[in-house]
Backbone as a printed PyTorch tensor [residue, N CA C, xyz], in Angstrom:
tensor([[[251.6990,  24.6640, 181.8310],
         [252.7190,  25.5890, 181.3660],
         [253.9850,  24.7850, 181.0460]],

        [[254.6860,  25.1410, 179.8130],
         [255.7300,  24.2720, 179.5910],
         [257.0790,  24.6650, 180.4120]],

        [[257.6740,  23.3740, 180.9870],
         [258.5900,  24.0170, 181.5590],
         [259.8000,  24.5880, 181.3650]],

        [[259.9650,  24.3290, 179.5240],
         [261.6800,  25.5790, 179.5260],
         [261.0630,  26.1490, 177.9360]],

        [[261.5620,  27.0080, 177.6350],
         [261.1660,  27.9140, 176.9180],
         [262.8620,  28.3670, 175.9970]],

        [[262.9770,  28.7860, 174.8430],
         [264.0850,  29.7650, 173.6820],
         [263.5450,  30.6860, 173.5440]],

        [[264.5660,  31.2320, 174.1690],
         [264.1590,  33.2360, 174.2310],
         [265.0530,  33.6240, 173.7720]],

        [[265.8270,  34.3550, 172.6320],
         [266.6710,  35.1190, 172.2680],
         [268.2680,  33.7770, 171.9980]],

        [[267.7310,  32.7300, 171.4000],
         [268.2580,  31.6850, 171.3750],
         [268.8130,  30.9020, 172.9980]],

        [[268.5520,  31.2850, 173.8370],
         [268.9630,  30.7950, 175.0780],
         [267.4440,  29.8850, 175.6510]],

        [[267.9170,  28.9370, 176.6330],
         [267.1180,  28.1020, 176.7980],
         [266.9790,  28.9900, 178.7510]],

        [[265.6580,  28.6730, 178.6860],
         [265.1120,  29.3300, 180.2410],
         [264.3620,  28.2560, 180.9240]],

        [[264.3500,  28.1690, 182.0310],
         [263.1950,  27.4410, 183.0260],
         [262.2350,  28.1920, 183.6930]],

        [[261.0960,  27.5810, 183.5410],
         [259.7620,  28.4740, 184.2420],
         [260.1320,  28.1720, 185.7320]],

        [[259.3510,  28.9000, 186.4130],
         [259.5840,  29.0060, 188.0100],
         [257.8590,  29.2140, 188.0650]],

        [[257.6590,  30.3760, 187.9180],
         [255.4770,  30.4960, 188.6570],
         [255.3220,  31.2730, 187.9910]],

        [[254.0830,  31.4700, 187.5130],
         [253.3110,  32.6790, 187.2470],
         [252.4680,  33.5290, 188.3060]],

        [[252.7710,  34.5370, 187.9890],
         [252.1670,  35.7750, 188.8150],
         [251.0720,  36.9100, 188.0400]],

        [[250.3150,  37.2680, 188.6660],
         [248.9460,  37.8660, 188.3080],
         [249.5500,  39.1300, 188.9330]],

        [[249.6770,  40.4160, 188.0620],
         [249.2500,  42.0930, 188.2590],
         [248.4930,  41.9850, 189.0960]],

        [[248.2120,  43.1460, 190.0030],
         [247.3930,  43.4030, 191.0070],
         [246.3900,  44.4580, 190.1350]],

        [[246.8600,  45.4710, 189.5320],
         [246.5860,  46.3630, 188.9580],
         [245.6760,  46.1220, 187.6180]],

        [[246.7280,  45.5670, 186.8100],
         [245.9010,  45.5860, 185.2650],
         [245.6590,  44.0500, 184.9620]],

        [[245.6380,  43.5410, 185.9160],
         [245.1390,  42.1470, 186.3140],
         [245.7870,  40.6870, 184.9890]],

        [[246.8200,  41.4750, 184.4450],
         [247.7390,  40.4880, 183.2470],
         [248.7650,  39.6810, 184.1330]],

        [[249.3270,  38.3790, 183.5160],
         [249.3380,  37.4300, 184.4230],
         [251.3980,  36.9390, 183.0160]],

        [[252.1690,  37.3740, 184.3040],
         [253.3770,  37.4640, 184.0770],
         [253.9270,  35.7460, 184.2790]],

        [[255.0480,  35.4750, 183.2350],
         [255.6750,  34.4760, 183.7590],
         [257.2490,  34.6400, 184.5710]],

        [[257.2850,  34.2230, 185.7350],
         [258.7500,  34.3710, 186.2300],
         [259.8150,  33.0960, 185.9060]],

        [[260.9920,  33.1640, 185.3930],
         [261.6560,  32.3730, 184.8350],
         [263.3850,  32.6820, 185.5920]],

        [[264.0100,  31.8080, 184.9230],
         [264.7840,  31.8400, 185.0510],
         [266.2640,  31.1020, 184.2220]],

        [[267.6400,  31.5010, 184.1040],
         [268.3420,  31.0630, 183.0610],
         [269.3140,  30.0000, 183.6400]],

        [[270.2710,  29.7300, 182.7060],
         [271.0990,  28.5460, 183.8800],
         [271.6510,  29.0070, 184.7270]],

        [[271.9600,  29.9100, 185.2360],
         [272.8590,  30.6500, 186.3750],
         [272.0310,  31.0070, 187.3260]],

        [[270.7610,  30.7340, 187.5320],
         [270.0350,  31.0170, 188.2500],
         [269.3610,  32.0970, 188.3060]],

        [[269.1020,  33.0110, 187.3450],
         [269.3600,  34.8280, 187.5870],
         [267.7040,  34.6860, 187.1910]],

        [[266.5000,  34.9780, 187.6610],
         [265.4660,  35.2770, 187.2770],
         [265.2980,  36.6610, 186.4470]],

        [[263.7760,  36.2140, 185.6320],
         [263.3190,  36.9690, 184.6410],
         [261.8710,  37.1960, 184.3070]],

        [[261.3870,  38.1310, 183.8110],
         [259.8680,  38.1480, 183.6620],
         [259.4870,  38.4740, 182.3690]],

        [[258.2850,  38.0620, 182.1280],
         [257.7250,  38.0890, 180.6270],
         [256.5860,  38.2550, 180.3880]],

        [[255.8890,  38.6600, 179.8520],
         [254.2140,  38.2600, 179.7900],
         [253.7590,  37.0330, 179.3010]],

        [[253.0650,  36.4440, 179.7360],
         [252.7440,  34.7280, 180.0850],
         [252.4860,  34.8050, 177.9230]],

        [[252.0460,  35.1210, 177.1170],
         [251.7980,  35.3530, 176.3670],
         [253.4110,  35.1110, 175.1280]],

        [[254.0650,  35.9970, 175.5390],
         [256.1150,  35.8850, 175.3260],
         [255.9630,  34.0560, 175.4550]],

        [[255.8860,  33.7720, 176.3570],
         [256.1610,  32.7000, 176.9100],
         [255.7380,  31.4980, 176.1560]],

        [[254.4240,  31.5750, 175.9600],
         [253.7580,  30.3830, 175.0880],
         [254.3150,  30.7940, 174.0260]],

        [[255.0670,  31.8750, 173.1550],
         [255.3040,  31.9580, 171.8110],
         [256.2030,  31.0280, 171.6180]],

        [[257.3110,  31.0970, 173.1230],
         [258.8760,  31.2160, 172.6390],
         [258.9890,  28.9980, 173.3420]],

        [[257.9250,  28.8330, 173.9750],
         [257.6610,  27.2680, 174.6240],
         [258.0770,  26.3060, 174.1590]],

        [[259.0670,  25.3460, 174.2670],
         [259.4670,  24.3430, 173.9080],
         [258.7050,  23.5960, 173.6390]],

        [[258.8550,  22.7300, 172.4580],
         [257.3800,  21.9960, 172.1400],
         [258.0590,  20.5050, 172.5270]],

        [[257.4360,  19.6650, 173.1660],
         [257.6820,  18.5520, 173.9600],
         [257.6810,  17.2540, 172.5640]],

        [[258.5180,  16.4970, 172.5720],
         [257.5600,  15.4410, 171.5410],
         [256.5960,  14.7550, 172.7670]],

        [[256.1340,  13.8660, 171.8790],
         [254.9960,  13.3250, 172.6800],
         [255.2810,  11.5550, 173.1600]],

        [[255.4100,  11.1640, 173.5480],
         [255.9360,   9.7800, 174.0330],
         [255.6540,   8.7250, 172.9890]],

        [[256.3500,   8.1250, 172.4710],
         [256.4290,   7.0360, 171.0380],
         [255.7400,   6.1680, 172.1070]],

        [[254.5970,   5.8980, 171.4810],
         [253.8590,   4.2460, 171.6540],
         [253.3310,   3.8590, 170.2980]],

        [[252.2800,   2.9610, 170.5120],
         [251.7160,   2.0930, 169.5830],
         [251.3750,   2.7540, 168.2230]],

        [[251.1720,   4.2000, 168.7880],
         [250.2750,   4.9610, 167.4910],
         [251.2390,   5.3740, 166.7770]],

        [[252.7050,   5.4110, 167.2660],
         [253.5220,   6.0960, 166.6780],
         [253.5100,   5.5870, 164.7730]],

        [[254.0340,   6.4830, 164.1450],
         [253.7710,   6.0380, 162.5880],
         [255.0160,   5.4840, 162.2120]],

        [[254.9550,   4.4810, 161.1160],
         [255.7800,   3.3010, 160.9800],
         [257.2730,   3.9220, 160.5660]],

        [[257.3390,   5.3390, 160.3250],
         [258.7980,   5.9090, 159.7630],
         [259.4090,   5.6890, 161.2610]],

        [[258.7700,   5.9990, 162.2940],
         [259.4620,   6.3120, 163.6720],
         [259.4240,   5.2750, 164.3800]],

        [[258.7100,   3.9750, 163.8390],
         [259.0730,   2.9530, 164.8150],
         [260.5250,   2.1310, 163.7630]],

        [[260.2760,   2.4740, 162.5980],
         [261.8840,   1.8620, 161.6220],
         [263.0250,   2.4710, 162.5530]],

        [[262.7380,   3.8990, 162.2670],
         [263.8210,   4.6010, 162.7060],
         [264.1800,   4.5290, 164.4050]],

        [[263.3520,   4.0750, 165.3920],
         [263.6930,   3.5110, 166.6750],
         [264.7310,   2.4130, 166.7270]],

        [[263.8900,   1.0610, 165.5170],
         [264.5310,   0.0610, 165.5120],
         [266.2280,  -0.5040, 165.0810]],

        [[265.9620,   0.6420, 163.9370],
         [267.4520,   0.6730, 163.5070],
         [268.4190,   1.2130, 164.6260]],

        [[268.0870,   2.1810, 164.7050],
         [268.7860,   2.9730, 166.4880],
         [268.9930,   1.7680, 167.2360]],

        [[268.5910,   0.7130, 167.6390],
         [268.8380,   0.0870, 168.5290],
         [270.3620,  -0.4090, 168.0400]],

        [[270.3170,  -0.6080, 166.8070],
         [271.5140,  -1.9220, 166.1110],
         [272.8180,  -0.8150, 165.6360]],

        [[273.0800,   0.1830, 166.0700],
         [273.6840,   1.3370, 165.5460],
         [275.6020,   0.4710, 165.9400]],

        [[275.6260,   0.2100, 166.6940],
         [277.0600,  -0.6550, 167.0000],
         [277.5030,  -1.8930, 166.2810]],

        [[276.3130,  -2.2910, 165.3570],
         [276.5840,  -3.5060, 164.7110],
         [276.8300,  -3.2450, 163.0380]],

        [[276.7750,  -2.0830, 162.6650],
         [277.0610,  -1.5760, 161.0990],
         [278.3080,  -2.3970, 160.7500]],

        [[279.4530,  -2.9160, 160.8990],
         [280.2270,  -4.0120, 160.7330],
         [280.0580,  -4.9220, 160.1440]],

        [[278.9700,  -5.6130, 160.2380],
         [278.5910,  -6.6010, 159.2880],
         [279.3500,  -7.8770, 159.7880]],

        [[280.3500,  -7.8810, 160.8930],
         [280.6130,  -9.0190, 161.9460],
         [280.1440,  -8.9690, 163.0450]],

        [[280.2420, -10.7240, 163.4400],
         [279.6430, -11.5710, 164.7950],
         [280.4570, -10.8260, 165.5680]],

        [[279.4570, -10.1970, 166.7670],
         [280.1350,  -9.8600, 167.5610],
         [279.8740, -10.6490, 168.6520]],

        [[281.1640, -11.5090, 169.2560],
         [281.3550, -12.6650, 170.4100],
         [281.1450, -12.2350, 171.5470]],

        [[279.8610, -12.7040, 172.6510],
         [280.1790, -11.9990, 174.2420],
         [281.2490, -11.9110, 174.6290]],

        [[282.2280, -12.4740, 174.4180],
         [283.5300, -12.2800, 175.0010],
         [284.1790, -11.2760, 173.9240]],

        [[285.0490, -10.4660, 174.0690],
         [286.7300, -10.0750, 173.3510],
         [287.0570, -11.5740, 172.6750]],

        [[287.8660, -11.4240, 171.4910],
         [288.3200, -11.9280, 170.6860],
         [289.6890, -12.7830, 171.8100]],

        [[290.1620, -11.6400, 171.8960],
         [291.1530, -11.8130, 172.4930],
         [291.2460, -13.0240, 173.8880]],

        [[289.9090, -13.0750, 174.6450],
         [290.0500, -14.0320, 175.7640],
         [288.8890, -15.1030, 175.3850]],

        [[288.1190, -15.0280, 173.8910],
         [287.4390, -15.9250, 174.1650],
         [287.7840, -17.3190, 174.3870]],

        [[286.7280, -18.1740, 174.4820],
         [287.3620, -19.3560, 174.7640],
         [286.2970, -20.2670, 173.7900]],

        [[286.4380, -21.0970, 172.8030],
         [285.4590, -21.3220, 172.0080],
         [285.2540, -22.4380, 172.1170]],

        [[285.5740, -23.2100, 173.3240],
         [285.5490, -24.3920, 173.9230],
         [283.9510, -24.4630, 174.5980]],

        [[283.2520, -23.1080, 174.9120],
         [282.3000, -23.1810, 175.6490],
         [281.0250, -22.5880, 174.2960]],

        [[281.8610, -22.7350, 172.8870],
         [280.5650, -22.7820, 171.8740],
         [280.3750, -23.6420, 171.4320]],

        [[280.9490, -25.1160, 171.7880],
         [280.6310, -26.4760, 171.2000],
         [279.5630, -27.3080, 171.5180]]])
């Protein structure tokens, strides 16, 4: 069961599902950020289910491993050396 769900544009957390005694249909109990529980038919639930991505590995396809890689370098768009030190205290005595 997924664990948060968009219901009425608000985001919810699952808590348990519970089974009718009666007409034997099988409810989800939830709850919102304030803590305030809620119920649904387990059915509501899978409609409204956050869909997870799935963990980037090897298989991932080559648009999403570009687009990882570039993400990494996102502070360097500058197109300057950026020095371990600040400009300001380097000491360039220790790049010779």
């Amino acid at each position: 069961m997924n664990q948060k769900a968009i219901i009425n544009g608000k985001e919810y957390r699952f808590i348990k599902t519970e089974t009718d005694m009666i007409t034997n249909r099988t409810a989800v109990l939830f709850e919102n950020e304030h803590g305030c529980p809620f119920i649904c038919p387990v059915e509501a639930w899978l409609e409204n289910a956050k869909r997870e991505e799935p963990a980037f590995n090897k298989y991932a396809s080559p648009e999403k491993k570009i687009a990882l890689f570039k993400s990494l370098f996102i502070g360097r768009k500058t197109g300057k050396m950026m020095s371990p030190l600040s400009e300001s205290c380097a000491d360039n005595s220790i790049y010779r």
